[in-house]
KOLMARTI-607264 format. One record per residue (C-alpha): x, y, z. Coordinates in steps of 0.1 Angstrom, whole numbers, padded with zeros to 4 digits, always signed. Layout:
! residues N
XYZ ...
//
This chain:
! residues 369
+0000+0000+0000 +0013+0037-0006 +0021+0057+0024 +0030+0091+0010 +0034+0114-0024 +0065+0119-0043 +0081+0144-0065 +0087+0139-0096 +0109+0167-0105 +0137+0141-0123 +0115+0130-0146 +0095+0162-0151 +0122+0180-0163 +0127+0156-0194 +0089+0157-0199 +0088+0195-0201 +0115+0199-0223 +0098+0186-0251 +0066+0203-0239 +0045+0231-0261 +0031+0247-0236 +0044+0277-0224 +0025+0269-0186 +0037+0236-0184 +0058+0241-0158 +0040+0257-0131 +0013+0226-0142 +0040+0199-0131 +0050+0223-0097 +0011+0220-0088 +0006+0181-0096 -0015+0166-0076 -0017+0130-0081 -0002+0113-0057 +0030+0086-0069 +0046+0057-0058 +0080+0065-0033 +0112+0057-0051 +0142+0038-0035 +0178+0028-0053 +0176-0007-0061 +0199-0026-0036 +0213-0053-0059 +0215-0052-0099 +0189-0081-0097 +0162-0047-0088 +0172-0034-0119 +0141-0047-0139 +0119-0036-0111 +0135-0003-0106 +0128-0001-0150 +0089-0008-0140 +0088+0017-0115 +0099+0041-0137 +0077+0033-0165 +0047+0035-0136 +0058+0069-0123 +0061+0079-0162 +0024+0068-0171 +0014+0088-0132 +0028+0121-0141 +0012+0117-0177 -0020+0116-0162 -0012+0138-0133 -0007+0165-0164 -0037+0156-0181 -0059+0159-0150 -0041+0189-0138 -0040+0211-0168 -0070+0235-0157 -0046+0246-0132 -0028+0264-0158 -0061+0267-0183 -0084+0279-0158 -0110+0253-0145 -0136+0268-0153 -0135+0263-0193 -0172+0257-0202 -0162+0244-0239 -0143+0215-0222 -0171+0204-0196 -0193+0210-0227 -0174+0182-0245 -0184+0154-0217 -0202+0127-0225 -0242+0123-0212 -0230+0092-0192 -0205+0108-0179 -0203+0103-0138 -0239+0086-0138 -0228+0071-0105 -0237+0102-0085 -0270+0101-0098 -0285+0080-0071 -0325+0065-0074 -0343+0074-0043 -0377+0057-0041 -0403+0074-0069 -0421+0094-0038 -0392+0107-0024 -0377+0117-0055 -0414+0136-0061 -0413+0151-0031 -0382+0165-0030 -0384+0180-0064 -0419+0200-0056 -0398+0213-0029 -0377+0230-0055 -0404+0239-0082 -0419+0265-0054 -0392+0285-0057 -0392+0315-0083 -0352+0321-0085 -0328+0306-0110 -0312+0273-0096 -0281+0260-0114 -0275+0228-0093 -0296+0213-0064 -0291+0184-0037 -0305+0169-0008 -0288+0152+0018 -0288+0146+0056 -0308+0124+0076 -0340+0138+0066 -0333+0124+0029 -0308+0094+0041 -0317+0079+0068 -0293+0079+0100 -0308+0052+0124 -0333+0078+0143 -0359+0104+0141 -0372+0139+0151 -0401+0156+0151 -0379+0189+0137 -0359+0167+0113 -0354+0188+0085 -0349+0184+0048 -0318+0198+0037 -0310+0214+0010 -0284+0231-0012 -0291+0256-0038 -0260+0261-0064 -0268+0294-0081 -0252+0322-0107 -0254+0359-0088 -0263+0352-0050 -0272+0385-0049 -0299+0381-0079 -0310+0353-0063 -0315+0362-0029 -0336+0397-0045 -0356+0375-0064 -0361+0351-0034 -0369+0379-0007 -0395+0391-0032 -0417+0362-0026 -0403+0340+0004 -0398+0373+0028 -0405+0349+0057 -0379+0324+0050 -0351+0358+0060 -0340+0363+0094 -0344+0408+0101 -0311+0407+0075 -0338+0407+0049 -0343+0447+0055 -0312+0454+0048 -0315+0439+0013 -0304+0411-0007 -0265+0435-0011 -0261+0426+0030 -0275+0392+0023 -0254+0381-0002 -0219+0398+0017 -0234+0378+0044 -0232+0344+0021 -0195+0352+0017 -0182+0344+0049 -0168+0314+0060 -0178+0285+0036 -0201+0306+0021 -0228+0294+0022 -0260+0310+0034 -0286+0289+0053 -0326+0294+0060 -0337+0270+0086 -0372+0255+0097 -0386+0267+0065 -0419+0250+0058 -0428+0244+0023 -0446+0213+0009 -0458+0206+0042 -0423+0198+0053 -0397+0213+0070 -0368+0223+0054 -0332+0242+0056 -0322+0253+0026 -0282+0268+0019 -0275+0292-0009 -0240+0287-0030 -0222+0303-0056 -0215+0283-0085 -0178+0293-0082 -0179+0290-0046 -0189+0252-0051 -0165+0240-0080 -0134+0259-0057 -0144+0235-0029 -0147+0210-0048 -0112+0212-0066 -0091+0227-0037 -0110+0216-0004 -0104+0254+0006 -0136+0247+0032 -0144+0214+0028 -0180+0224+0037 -0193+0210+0007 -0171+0191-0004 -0174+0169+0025 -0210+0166+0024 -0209+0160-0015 -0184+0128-0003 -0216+0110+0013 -0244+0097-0011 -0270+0126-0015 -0295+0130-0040 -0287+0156-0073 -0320+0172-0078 -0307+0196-0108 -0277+0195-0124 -0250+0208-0135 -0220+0195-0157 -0189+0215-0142 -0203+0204-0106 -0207+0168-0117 -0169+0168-0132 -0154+0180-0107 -0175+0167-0078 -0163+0129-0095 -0125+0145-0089 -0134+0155-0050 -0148+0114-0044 -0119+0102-0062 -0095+0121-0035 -0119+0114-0003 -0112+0074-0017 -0075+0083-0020 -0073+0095+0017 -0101+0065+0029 -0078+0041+0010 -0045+0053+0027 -0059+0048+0062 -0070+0016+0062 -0046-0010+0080 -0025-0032+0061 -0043-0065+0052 -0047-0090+0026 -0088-0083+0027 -0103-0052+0020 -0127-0037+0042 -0154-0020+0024 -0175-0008+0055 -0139+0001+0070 -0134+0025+0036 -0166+0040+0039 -0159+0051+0073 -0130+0064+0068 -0147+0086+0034 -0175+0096+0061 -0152+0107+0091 -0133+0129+0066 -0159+0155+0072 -0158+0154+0109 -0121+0158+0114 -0123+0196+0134 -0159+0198+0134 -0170+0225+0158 -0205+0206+0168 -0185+0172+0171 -0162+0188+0199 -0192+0206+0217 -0211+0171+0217 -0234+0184+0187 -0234+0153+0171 -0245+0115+0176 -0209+0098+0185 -0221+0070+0165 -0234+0091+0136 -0203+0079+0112 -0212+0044+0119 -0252+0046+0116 -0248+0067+0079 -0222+0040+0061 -0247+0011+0080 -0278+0027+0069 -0269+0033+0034 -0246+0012+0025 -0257+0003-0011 -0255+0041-0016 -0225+0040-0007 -0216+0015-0030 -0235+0032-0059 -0218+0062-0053 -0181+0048-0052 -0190+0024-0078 -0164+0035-0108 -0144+0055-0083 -0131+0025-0062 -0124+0003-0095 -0093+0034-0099 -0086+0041-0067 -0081+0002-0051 -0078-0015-0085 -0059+0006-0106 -0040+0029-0077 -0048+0060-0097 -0052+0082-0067 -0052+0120-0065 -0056+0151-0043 -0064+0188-0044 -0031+0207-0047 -0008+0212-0013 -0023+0182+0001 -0008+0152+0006 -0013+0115+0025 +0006+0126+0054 -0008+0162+0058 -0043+0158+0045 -0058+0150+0084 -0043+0183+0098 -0050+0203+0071 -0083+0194+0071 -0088+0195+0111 -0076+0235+0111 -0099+0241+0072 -0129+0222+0092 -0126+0239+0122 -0123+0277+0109 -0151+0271+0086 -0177+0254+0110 -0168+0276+0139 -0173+0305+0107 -0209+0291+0097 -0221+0284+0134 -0218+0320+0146 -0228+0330+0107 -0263+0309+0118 -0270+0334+0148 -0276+0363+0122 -0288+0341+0090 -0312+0321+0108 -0322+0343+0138 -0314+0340+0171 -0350+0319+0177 -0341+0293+0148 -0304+0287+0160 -0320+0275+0194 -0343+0254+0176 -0316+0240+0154 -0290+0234+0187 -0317+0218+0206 -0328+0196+0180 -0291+0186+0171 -0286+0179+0208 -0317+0154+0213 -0306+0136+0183 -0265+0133+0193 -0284+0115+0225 -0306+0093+0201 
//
């Protein structure tokens, strides 16, 4: 099993010299798939082996390039996510039963305000081994000009706004901007169920995604949830953000001849914990990691489908740039705790003092569930 990254600067320099691009370079300085570790062979009988491993970390920086280049392009290049096949990443699309599925989309179709790209997830959608009277749906909205949106949205769902809404959909939106921004309407009731809503921006989204600069949504996107509308740049490089949380979850499991499925699930799910500011106050069920992989564990399976078949068969792994195996846990325990500590005290103006009660009490009956 691999234990850490490489670099690949030998080889890289012989790559690039026969390169056409001008940006090349500062492509190969922000690689981020991860390699195997070299050694000197020992005897000359290594020799042959020491050829394969170069021929393997040869084919690894190929497609560390390839899957690297908006780095240097801009990753944001609509003509190329235009260019993606229909099929493409079908395993995120996940088949809830025909009434939740209904359900869930007339939630969206009552609101009047452009959505790009919509999901549901949680335990009101996923079930997580318990239930509350106040469990709410949630929901996030991916959308073009927060501001737009929220003007649009204030205009005929005043009462889903905390008193931010007289200031105007300006304050709102500079409100969205902090921490992971995101912007959240709790204990909203529409459909005849409750729901919590969060507002993105599109850009906001795909940077998560591809960097793990918050890991607010790029965490929750790692557990099975249910793509309501969407969008092609999301899809593409949501597919990239599994394929590194299976990297990680496939680097901490214990040496063994077997490989433990549940085990790699776990580890996938705890990723989003790591520094969460309502784990450390008690916030959460302690056996919330557990009950989510054990509840939905065909999801799970569904969801990882293609993404384990590179990862554990074909040891194609990859993370956002700066990270590695070895620092990915602490970087992700001090980006997890700024940006949930950020979006908790966020919630007391968002949501209202009144609604961040009701949210903390609810969370704390269900951590004792």
């Amino acid at each position: 099993m691999l234990k850490s990254s490489r670099s690949f600067a030998p080889i890289a320099k012989r790559l690039l010299s026969s390169a056409s691009e001008p940006s090349s370079k500062d492509l190969l300085e922000k690689s981020v798939i991860l390699g195997m570790k070299s050694s000197k062979p020992k005897a000359s009988s290594a020799s042959v082996n020491s050829e394969k491993k170069n021929d393997m970390d040869l084919r690894v920086l190929d497609e560390s390039i390839r899957k690297s280049e908006y780095l240097s392009q801009g990753y944001r290049d609509s003509k190329r996510f235009a260019q993606l096949p229909p099929h493409y990443a079908r395993n995120q699309h996940l088949e809830l039963s025909s009434n939740s599925t209904d359900s869930l989309r007339s939630i969206l179709w009552k609101f009047d305000a452009p959505i790009r790209y919509a999901f549901a997830y949680g335990s009101g959608v996923f079930s997580q081994g318990y239930s509350s009277p106040d469990t709410q749906t949630d929901l996030i909205f991916g959308v073009t000009y927060p501001e737009h949106w929220h003007s649009i949205n204030m205009k005929y769902n005043p009462d889903h706004y905390s008193c931010l809404r007289y200031f105007g959909s300006g304050v709102v939106s500079k409100f969205q901007e902090v921490g992971a921004g995101v912007y959240f309407n709790p204990f909203v009731e529409i459909e005849g169920q409750l729901v919590k809503y969060g507002v993105v921006s599109i850009d906001n989204l795909v940077t998560d995604l591809s960097k793990w600069n918050s890991f607010y949504l790029a965490g929750r996107l790692q557990k099975p949830v249910k793509i309501l509308r969407d969008d092609t740049m999301v899809r593409y490089w949501n597919q990239q953000n599994l394929k590194a949380a299976a990297t990680l979850a496939y680097h901490q499991l214990p040496e063994s001849e077997t490989f433990d499925e549940f085990q790699f699930f776990k580890n996938i799910t705890s990723l989003s914990y790591i520094g969460d500011v309502r784990y450390r106050l008690g916030a959460e069920n302690p056996k919330k990691i557990d009950n989510i992989v054990e509840k939905n564990f065909e999801y799970f399976q569904q969801y990882y489908s293609p993404i384990m078949d590179e990862v554990i068969n074909k040891k194609e792994f990859l993370l956002p740039p700066g990270f590695t195996v070895e620092n990915a846990s602490k970087k992700l325990e001090k980006t997890i705790l700024r940006s949930s500590t950020s979006q908790m005290l966020k919630g007391l103006f968002t949501a209202g003092v009144n609604k961040s009660i009701k949210y903390a009490v609810a969370k704390r009956l269900k951590a004792k569930q």
